[in-house]
VOGU-428522 format. One record per residue (C-alpha): residue in three letters; chain; x, y, z. Coordinates in Angstrom, 2 decimals, always signed. Layout:
<recs>
resn ALA | chain A | u X | v Y | w Z .
...
</recs>
This chain:
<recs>
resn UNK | chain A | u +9.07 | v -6.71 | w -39.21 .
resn UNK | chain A | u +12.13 | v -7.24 | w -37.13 .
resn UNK | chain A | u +15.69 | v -5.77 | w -38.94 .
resn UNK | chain A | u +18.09 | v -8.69 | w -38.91 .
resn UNK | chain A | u +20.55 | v -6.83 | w -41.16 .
resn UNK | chain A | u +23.40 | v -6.49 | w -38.10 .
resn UNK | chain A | u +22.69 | v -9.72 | w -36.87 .
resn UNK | chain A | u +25.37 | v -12.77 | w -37.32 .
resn UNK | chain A | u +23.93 | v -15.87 | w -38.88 .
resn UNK | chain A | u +22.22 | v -18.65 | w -36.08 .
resn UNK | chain A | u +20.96 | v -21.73 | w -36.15 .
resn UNK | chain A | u +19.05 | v -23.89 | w -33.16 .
resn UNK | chain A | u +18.75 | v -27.67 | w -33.52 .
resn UNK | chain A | u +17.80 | v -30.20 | w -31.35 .
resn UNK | chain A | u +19.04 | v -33.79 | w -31.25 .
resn UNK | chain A | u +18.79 | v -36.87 | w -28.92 .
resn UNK | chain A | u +21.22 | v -39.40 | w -29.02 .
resn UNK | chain A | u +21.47 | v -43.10 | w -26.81 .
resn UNK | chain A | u +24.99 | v -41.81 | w -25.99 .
resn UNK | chain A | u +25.09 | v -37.83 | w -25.30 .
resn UNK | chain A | u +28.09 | v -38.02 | w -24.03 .
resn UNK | chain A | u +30.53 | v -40.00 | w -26.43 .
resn UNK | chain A | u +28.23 | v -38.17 | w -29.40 .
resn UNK | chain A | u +29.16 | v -34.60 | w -27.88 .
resn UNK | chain A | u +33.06 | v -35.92 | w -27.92 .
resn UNK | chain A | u +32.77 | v -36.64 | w -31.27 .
resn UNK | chain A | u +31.34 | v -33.58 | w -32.67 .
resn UNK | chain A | u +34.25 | v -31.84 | w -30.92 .
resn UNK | chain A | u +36.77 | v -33.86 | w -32.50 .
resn UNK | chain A | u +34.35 | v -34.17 | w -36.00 .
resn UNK | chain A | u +33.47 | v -31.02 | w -36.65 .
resn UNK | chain A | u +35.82 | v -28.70 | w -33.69 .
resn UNK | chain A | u +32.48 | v -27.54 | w -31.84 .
resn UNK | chain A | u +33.18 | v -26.24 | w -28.25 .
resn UNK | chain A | u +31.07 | v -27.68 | w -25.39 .
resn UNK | chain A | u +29.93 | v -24.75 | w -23.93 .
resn UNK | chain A | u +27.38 | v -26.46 | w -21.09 .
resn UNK | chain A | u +26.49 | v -29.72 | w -20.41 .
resn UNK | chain A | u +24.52 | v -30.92 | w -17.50 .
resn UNK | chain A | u +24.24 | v -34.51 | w -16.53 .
resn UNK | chain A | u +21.39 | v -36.40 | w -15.38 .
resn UNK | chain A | u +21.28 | v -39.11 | w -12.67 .
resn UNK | chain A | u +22.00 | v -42.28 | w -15.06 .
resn UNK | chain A | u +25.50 | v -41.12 | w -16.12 .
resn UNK | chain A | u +23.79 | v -39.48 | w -19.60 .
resn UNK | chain A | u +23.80 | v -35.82 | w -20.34 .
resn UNK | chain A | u +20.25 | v -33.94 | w -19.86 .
resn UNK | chain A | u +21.05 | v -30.99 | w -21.54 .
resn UNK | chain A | u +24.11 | v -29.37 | w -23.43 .
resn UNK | chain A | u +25.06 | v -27.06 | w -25.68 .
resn UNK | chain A | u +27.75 | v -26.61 | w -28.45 .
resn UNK | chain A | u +28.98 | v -23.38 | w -30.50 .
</recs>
């Protein structure tokens, strides 16, 4: 068994949304996360980000 005890709290989700981009702008302002990457794909979406 792996010891977690000095370990922060994480959690890893995964969403998909029609508009990445206005959805990641609203979690910022929502809920304050910070857009730490965010690549975008050819069609003016986002392919992959991620938020803290």
């Amino acid at each position: 068994m792996t010891n977690t005890a000095n370990r922060p709290a994480a959690l890893h989700s995964y969403f998909a949304y029609r508009d990445a981009p206005a959805a990641l702008r609203w979690l910022e302002r929502a809920f304050g996360f910070e857009t730490t990457l965010e690549f975008p794909d050819d069609n003016g979406g986002i392919m992959h980000s991620e938020l803290r």
